[in-house]
C-alpha positions in Angstrom: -32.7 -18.2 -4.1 -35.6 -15.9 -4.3 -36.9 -15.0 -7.5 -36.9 -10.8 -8.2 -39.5 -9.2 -8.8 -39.7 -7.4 -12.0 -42.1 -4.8 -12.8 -42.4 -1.4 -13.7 -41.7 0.5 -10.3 -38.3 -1.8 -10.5 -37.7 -0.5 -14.1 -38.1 3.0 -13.3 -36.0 3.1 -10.3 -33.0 1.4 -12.4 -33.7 4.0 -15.1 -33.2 7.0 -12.4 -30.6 5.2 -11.0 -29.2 5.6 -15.0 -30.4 9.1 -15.2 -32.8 7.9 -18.1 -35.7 9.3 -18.4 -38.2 6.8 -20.0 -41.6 7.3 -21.9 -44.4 4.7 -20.8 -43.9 2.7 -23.9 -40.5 2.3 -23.2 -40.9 1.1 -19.7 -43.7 -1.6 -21.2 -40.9 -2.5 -23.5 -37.9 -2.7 -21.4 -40.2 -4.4 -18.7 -41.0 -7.5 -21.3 -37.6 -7.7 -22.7 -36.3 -8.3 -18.9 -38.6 -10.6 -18.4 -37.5 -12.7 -21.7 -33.5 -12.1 -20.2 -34.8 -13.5 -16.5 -36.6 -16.4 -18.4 -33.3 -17.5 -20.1 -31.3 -17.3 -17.0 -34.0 -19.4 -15.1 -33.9 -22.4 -18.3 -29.7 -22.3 -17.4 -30.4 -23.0 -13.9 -32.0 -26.4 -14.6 -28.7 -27.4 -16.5 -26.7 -30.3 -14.4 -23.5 -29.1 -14.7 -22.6 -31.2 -11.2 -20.1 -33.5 -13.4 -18.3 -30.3 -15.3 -15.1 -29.0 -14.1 -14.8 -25.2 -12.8 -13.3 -22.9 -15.8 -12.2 -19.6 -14.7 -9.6 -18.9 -18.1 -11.3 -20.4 -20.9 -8.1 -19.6 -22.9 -4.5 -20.8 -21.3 -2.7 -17.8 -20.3 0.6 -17.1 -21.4 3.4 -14.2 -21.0 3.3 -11.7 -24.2 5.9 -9.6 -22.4 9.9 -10.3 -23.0 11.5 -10.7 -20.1 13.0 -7.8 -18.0 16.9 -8.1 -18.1 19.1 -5.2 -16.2 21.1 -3.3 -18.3 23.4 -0.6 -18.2 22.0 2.9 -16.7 23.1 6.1 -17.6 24.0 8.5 -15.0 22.1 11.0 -13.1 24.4 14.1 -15.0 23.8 12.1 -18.6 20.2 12.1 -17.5 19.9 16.3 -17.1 21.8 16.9 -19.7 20.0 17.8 -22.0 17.1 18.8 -19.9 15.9 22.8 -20.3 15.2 23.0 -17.0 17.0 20.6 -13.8 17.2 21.9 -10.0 19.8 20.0 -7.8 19.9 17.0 -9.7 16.1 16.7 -10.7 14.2 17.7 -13.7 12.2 20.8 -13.0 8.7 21.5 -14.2 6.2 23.8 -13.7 4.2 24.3 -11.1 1.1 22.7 -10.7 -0.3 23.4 -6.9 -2.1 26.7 -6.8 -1.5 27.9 -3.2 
């Protein structure tokens, strides 16, 4: 994999892709700190992890949620009634699409 290329034209296009605007300083700064990131990413790349297992969940997953049992349902008139406002067997609310 080719390495990127990390200087400051790179840093100031990813700051105006952020709608930062940087001071010179900053993009000296920001452009050394990247490099010490890339530099830490490259030393993990030489790790042989060949013999370790894939781990996609590092903690087992497990249902929270009780579990969904029908029940009884109230009817459509015990629903409305005590609605302010119903239309033919619906809850009516305002109106919300300007023409």
């Amino acid at each position: 994999m080719p390495k990127l290329k990390l200087d400051e034209e790179l840093i100031l296009k990813v700051a105006k892709n952020s709608r930062l605007k940087l001071s010179e300083s900053e993009v000296k700064k920001f452009l050394s700190q990247m490099k010490e990131i890339l530099e830490v990413f490259d030393r993990l790349d030489e790790v042989d992890v060949s013999k370790a297992k894939p781990s996609f969940q590092p903690l087992p997953v497990k249902n929270v949620f009780r579990k969904d049992n029908a029940g009884e349902c109230i009817s459509q008139e015990e629903a409305l009634s005590l609605a302010k406002h119903s239309k033919n067997g619906y809850f009516k609310g305002p109106k919300v699409v300007l023409e």
